[in-house]
PDB file with one MODEL, atoms N, CA, C and O in Angstrom:
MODEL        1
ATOM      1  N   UNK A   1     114.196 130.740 199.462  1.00  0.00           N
ATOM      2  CA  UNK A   1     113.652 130.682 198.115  1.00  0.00           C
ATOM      3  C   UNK A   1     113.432 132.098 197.592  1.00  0.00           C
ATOM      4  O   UNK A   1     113.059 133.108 198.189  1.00  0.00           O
ATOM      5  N   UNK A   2     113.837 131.852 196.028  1.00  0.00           N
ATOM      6  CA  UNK A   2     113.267 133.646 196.089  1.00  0.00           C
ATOM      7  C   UNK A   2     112.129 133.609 195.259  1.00  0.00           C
ATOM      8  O   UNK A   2     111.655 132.707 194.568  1.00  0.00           O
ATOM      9  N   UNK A   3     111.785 134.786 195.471  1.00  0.00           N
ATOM     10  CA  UNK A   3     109.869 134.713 195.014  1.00  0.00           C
ATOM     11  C   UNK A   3     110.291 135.095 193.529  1.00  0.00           C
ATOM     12  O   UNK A   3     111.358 135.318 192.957  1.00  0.00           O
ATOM     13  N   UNK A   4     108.478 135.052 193.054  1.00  0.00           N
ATOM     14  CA  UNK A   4     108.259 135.011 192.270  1.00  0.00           C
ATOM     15  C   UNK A   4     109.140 134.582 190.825  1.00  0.00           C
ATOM     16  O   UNK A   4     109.292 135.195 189.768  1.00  0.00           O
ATOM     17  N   UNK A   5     109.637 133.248 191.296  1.00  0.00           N
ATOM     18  CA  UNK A   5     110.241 132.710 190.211  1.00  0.00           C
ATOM     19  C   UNK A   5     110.081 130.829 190.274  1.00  0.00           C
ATOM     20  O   UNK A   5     110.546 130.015 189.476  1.00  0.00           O
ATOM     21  N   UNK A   6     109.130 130.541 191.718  1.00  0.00           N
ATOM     22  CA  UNK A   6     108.987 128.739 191.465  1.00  0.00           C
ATOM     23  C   UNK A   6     107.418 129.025 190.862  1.00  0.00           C
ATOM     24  O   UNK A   6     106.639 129.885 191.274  1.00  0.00           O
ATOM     25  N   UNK A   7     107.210 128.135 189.863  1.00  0.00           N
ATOM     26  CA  UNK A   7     105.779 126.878 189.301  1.00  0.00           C
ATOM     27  C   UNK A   7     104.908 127.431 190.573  1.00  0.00           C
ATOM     28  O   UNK A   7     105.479 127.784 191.605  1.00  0.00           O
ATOM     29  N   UNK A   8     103.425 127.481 190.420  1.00  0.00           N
ATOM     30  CA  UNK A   8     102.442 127.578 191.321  1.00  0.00           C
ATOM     31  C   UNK A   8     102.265 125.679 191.752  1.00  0.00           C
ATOM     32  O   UNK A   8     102.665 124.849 190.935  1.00  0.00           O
ATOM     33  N   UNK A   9     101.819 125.369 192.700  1.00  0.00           N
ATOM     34  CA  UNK A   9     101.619 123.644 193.014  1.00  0.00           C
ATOM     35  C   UNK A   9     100.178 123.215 193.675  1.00  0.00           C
ATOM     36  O   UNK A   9      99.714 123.223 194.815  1.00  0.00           O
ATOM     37  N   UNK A  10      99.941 123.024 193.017  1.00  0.00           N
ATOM     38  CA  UNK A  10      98.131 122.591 193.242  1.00  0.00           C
ATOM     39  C   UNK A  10      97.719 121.108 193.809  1.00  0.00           C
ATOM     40  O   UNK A  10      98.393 120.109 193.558  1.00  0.00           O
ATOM     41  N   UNK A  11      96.526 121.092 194.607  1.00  0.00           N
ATOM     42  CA  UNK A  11      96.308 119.824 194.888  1.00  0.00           C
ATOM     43  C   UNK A  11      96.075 119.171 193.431  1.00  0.00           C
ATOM     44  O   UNK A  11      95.483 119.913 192.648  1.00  0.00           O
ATOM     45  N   UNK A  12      96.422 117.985 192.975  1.00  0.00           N
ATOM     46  CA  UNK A  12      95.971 117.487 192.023  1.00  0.00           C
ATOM     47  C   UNK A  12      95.313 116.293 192.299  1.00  0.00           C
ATOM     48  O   UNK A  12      95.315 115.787 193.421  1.00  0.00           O
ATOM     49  N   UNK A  13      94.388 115.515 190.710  1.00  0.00           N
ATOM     50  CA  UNK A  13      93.900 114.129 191.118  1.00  0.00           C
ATOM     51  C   UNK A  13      94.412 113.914 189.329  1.00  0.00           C
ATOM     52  O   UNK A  13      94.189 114.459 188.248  1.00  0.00           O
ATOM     53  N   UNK A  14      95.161 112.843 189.839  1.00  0.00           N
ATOM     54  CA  UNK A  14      95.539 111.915 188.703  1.00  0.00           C
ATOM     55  C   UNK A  14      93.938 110.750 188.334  1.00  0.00           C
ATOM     56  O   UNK A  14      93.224 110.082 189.082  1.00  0.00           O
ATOM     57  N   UNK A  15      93.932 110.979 186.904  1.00  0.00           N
ATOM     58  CA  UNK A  15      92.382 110.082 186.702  1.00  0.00           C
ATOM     59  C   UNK A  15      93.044 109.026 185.551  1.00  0.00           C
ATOM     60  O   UNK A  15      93.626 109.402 184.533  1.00  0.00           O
ATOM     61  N   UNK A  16      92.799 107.492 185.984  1.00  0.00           N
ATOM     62  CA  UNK A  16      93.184 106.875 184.935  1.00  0.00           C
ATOM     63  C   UNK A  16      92.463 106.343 184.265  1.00  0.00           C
ATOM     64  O   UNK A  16      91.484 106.520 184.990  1.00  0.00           O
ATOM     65  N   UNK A  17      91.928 105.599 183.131  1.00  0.00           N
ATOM     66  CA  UNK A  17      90.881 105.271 182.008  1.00  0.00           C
ATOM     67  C   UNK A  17      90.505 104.219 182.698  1.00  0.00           C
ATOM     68  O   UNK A  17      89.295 104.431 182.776  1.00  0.00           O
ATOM     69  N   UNK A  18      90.727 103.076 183.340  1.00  0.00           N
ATOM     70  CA  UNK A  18      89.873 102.336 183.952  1.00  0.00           C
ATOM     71  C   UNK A  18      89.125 103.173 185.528  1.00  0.00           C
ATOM     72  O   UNK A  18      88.757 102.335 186.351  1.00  0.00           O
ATOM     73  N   UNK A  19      88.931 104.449 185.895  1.00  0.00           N
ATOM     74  CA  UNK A  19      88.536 105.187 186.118  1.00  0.00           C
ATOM     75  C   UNK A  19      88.994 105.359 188.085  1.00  0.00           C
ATOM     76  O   UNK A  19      88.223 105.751 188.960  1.00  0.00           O
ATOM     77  N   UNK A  20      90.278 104.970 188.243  1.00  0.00           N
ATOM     78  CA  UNK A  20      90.450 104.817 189.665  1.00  0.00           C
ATOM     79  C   UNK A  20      91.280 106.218 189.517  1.00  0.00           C
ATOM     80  O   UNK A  20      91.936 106.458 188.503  1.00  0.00           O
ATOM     81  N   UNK A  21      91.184 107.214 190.736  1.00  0.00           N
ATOM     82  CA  UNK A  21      91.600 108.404 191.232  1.00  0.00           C
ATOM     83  C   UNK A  21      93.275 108.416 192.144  1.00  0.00           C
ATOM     84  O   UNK A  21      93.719 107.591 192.943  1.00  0.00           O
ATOM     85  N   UNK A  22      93.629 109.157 191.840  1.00  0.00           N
ATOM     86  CA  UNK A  22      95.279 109.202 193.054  1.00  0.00           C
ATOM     87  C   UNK A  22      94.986 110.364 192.960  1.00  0.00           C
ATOM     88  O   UNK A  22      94.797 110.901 191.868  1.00  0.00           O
ATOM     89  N   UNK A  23      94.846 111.272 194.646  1.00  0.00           N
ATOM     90  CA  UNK A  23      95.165 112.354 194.761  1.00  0.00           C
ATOM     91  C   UNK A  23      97.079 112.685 194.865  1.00  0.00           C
ATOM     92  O   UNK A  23      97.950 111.937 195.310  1.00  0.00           O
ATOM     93  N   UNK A  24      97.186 113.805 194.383  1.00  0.00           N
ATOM     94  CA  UNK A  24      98.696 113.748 194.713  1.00  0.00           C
ATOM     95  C   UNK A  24      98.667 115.771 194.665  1.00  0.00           C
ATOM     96  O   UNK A  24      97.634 116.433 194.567  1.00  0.00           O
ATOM     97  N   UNK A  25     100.079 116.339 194.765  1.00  0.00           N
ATOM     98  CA  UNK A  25     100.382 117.807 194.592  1.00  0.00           C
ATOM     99  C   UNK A  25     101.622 117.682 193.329  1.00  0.00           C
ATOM    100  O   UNK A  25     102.686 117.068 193.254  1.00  0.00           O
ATOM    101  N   UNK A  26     100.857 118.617 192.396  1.00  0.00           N
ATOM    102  CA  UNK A  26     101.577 119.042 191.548  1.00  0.00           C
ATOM    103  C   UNK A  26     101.480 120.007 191.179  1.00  0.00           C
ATOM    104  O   UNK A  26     100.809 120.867 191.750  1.00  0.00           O
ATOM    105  N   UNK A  27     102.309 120.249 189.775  1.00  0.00           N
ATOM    106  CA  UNK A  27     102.722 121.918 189.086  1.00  0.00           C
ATOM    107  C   UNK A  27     101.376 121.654 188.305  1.00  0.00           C
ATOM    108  O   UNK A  27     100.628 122.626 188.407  1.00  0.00           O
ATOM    109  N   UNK A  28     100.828 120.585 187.527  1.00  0.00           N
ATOM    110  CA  UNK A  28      99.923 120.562 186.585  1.00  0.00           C
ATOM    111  C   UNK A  28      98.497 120.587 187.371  1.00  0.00           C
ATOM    112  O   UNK A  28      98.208 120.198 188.503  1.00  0.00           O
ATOM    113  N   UNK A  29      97.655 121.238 186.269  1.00  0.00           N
ATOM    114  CA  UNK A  29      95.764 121.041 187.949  1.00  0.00           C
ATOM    115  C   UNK A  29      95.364 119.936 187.471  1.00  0.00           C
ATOM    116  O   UNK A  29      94.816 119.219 188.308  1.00  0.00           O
ATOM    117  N   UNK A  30      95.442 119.451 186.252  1.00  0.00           N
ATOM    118  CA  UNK A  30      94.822 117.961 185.773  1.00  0.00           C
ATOM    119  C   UNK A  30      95.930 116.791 184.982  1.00  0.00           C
ATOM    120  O   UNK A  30      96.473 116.836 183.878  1.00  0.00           O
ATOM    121  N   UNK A  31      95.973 115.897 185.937  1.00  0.00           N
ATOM    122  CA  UNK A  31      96.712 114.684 184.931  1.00  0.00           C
ATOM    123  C   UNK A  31      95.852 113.875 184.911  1.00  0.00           C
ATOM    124  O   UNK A  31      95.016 113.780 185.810  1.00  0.00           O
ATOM    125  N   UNK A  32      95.913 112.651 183.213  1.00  0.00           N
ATOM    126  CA  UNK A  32      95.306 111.558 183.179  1.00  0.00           C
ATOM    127  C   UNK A  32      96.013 110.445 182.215  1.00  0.00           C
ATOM    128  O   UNK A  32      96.173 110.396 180.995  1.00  0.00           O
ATOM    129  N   UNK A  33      96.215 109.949 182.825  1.00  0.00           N
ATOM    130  CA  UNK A  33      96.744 108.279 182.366  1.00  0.00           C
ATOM    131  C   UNK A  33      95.964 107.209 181.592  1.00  0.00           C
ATOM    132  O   UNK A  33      94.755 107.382 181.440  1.00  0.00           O
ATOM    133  N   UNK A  34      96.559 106.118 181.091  1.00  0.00           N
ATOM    134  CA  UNK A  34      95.970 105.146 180.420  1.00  0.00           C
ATOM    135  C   UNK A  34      95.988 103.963 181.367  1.00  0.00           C
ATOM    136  O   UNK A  34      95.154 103.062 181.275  1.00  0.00           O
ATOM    137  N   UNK A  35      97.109 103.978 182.432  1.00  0.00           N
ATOM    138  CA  UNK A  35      97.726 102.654 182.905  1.00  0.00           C
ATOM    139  C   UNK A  35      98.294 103.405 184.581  1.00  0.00           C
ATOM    140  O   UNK A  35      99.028 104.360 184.835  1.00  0.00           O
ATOM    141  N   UNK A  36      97.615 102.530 185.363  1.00  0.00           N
ATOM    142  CA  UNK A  36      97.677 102.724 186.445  1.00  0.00           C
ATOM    143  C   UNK A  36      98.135 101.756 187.707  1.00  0.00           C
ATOM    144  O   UNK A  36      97.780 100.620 187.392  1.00  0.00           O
ATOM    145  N   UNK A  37      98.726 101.733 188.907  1.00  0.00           N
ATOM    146  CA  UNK A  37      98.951 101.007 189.658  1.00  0.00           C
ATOM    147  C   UNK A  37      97.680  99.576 189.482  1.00  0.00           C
ATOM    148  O   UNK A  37      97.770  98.391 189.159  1.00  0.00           O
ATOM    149  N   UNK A  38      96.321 100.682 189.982  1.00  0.00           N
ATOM    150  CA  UNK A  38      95.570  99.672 189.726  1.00  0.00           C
ATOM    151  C   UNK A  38      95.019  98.728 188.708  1.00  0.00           C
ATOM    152  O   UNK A  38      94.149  97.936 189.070  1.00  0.00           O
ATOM    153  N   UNK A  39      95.532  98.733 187.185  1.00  0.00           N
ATOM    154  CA  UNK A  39      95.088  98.435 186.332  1.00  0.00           C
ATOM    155  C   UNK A  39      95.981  97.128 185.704  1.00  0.00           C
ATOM    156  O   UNK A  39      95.687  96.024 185.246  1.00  0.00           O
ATOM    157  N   UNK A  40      97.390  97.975 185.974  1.00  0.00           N
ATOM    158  CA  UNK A  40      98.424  97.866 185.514  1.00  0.00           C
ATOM    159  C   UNK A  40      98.611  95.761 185.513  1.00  0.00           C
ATOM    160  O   UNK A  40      98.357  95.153 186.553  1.00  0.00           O
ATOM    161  N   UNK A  41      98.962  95.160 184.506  1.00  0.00           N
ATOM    162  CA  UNK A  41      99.333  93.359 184.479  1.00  0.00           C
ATOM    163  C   UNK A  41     100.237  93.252 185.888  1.00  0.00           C
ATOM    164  O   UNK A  41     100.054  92.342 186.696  1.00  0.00           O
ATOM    165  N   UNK A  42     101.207  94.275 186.064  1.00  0.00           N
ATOM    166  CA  UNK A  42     102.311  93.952 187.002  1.00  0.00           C
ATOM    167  C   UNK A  42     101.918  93.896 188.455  1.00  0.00           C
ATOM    168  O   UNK A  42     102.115  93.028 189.305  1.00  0.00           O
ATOM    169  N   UNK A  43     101.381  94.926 188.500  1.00  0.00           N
ATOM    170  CA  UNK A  43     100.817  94.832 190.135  1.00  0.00           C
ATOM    171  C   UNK A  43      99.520  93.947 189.908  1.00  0.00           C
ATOM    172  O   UNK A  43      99.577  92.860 190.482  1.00  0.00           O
ATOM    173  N   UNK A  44      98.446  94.178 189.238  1.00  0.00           N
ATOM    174  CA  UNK A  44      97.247  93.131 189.475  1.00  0.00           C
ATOM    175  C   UNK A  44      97.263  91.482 189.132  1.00  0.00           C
ATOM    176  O   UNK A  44      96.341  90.752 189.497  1.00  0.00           O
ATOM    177  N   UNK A  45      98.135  91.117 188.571  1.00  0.00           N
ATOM    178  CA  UNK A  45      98.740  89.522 188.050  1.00  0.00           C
ATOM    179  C   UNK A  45      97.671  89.180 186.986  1.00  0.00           C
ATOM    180  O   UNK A  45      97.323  88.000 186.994  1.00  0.00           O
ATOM    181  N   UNK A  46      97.083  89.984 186.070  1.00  0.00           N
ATOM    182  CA  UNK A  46      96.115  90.126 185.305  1.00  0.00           C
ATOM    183  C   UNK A  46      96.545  89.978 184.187  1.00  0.00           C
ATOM    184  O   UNK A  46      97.626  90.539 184.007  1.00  0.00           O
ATOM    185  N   UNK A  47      95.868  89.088 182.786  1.00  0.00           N
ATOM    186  CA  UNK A  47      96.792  89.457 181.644  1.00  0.00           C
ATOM    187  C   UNK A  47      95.838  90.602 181.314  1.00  0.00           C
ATOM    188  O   UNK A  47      94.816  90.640 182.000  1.00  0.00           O
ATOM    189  N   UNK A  48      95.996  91.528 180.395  1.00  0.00           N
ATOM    190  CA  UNK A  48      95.704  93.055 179.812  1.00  0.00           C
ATOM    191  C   UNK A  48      96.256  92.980 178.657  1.00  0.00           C
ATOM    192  O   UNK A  48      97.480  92.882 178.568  1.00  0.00           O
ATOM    193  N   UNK A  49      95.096  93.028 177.086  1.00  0.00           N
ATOM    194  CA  UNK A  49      95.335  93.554 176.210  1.00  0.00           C
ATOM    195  C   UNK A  49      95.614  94.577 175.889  1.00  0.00           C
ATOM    196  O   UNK A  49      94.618  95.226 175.571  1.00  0.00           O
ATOM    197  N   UNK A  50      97.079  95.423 175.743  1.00  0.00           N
ATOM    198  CA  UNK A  50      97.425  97.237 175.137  1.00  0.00           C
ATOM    199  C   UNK A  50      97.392  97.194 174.196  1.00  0.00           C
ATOM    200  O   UNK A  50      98.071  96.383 173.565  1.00  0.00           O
ATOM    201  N   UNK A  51      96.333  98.316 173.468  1.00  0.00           N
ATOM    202  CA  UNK A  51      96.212  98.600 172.175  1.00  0.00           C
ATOM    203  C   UNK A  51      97.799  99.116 171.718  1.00  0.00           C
ATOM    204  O   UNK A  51      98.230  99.966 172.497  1.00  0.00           O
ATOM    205  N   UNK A  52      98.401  98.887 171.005  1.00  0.00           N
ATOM    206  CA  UNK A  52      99.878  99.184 170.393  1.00  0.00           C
ATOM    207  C   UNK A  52      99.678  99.899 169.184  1.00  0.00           C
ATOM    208  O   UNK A  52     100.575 100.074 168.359  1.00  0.00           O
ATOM    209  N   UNK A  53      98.270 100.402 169.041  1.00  0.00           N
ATOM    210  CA  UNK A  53      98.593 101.298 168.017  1.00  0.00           C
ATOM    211  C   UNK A  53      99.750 100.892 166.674  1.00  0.00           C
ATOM    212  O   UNK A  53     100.929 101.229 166.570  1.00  0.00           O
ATOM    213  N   UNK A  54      98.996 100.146 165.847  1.00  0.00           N
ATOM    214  CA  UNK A  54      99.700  99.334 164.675  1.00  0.00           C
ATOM    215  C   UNK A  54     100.917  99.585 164.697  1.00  0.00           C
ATOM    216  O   UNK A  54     101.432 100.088 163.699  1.00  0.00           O
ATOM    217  N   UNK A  55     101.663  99.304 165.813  1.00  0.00           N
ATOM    218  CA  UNK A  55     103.394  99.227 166.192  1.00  0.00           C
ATOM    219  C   UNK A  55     104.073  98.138 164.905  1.00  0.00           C
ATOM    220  O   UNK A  55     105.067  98.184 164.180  1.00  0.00           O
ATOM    221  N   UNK A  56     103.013  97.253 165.085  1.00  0.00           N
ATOM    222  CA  UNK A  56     103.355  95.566 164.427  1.00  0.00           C
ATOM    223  C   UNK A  56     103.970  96.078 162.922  1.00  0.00           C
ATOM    224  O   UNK A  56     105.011  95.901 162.289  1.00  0.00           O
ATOM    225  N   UNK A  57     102.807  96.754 162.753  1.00  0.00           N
ATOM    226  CA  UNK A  57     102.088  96.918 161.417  1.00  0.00           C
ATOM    227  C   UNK A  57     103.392  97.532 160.506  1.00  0.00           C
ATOM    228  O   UNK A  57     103.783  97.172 159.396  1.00  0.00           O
ATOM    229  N   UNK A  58     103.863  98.494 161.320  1.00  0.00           N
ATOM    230  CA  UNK A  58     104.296  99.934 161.232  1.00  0.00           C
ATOM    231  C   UNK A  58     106.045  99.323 160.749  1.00  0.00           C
ATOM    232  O   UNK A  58     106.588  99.575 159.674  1.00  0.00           O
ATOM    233  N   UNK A  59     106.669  98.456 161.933  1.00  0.00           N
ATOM    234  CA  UNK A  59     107.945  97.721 162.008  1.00  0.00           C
ATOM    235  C   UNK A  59     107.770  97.109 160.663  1.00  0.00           C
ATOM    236  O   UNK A  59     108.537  97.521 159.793  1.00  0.00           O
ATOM    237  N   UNK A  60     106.433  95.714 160.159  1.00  0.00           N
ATOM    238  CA  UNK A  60     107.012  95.451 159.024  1.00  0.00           C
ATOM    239  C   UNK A  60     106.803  96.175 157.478  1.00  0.00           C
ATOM    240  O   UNK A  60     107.111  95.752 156.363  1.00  0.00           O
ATOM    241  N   UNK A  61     106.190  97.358 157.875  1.00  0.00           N
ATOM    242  CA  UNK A  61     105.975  98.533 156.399  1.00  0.00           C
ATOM    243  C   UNK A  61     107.788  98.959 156.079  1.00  0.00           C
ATOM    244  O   UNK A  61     108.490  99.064 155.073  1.00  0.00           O
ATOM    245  N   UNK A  62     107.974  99.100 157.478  1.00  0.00           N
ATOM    246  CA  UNK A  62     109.461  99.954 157.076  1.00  0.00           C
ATOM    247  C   UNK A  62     110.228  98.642 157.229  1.00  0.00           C
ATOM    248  O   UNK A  62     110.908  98.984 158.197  1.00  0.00           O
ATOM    249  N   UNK A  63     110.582  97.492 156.998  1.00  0.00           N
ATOM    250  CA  UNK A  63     111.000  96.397 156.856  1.00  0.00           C
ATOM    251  C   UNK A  63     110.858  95.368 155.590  1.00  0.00           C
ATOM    252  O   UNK A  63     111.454  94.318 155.347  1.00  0.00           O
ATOM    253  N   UNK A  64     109.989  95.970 154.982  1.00  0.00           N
ATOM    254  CA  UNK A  64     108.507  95.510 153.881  1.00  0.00           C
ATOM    255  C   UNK A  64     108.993  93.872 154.089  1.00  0.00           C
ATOM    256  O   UNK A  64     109.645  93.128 153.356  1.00  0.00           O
ATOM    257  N   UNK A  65     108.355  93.663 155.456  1.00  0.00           N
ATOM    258  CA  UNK A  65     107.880  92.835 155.657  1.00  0.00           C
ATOM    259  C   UNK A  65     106.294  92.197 155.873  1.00  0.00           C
ATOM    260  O   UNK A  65     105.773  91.381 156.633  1.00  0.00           O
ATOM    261  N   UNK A  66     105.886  93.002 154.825  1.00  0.00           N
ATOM    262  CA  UNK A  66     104.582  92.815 155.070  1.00  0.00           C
ATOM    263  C   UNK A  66     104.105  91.825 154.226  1.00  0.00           C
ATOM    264  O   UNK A  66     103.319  91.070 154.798  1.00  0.00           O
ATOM    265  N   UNK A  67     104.272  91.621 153.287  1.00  0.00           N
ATOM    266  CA  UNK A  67     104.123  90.783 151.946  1.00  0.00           C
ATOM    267  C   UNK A  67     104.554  89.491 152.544  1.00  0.00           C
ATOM    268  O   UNK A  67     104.041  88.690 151.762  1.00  0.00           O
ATOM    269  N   UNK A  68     105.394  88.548 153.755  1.00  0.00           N
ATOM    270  CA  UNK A  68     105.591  87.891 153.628  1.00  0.00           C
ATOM    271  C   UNK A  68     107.356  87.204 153.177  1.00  0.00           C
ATOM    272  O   UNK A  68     108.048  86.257 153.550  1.00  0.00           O
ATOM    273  N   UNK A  69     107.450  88.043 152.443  1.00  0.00           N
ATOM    274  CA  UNK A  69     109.118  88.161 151.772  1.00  0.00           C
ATOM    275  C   UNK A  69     110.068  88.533 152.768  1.00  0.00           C
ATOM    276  O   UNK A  69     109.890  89.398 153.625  1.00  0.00           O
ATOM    277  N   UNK A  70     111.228  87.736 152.585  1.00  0.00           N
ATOM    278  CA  UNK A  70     112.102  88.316 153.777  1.00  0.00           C
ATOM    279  C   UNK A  70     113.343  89.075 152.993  1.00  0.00           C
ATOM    280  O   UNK A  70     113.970  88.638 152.028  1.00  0.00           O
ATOM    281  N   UNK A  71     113.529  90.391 153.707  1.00  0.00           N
ATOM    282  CA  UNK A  71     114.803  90.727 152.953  1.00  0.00           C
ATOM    283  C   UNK A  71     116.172  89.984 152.982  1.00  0.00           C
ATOM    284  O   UNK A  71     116.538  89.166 153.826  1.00  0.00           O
ATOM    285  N   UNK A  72     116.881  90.447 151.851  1.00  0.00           N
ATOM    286  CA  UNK A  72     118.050  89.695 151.525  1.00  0.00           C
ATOM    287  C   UNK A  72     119.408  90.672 152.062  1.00  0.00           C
ATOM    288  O   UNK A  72     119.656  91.861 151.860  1.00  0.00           O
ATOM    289  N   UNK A  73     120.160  89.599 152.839  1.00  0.00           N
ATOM    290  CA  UNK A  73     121.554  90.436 153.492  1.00  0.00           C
ATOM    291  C   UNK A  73     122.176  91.120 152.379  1.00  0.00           C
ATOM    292  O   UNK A  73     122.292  90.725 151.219  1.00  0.00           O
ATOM    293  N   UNK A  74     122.479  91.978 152.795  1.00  0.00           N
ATOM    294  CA  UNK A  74     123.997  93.069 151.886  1.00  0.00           C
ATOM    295  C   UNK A  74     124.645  91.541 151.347  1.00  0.00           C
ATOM    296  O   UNK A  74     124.755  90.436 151.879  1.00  0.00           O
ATOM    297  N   UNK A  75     124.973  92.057 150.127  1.00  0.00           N
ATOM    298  CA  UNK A  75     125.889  90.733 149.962  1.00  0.00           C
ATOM    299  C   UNK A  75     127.230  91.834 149.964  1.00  0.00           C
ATOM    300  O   UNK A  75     127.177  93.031 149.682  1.00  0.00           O
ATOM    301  N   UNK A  76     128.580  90.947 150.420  1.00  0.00           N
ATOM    302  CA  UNK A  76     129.457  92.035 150.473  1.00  0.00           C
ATOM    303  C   UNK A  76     130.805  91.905 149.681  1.00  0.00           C
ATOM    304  O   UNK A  76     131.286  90.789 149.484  1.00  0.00           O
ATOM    305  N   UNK A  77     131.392  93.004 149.243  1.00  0.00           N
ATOM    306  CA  UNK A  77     132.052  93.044 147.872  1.00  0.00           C
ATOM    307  C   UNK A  77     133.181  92.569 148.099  1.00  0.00           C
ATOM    308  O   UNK A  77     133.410  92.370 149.292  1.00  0.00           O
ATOM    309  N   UNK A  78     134.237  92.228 147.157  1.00  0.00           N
ATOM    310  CA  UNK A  78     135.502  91.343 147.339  1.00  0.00           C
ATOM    311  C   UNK A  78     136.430  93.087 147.043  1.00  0.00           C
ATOM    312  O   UNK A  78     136.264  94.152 146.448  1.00  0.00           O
ATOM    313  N   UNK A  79     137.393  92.408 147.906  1.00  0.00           N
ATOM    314  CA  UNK A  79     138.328  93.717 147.054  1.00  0.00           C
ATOM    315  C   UNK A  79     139.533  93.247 146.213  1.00  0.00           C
ATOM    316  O   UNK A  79     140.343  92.344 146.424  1.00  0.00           O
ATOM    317  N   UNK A  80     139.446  93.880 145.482  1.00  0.00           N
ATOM    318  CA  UNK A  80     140.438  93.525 143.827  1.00  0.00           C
ATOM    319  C   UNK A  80     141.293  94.037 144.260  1.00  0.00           C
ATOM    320  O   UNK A  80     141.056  94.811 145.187  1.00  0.00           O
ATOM    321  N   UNK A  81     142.387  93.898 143.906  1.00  0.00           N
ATOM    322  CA  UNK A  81     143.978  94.357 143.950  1.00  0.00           C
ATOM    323  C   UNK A  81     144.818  93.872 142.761  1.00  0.00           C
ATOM    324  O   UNK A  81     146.014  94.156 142.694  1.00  0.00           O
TER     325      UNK A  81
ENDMDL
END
């Protein structure tokens, strides 16, 4: 290896919001997560509400599907000759 050119690598502790710890070694001194092994629907067989951050909302603004109204297909042109 040649020096002074790898990332320094630190013990780290990954902290996730339901508040369970993973020690691990990394380049970063602090990581923190939302969603964790332990938290996570997949591994715990749990259902879990994720806030989606008005994803919903957002799809039918730029769809303007919000009103209810559904858009109307391209109608498509004949060609004259």
């Amino acid at each position: 290896m040649k020096a002074d050119i790898h990332p320094k690598y630190y013990d780290t502790v990954i902290t996730c919001a339901c508040g369970a710890t993973h020690p691990i070694r990394s380049t970063k001194k602090a990581i923190s997560v939302e969603i964790c092994s332990a938290c996570h629907p997949f591994f715990t067989g749990k259902q879990k509400l994720i806030d989606t951050a008005g994803r919903i909302e957002r799809f039918r603004r730029k769809y303007k599907l919000a009103s209810g109204s559904t858009a109307k297909p391209a109608e498509k042109k004949s060609k004259s000759q």
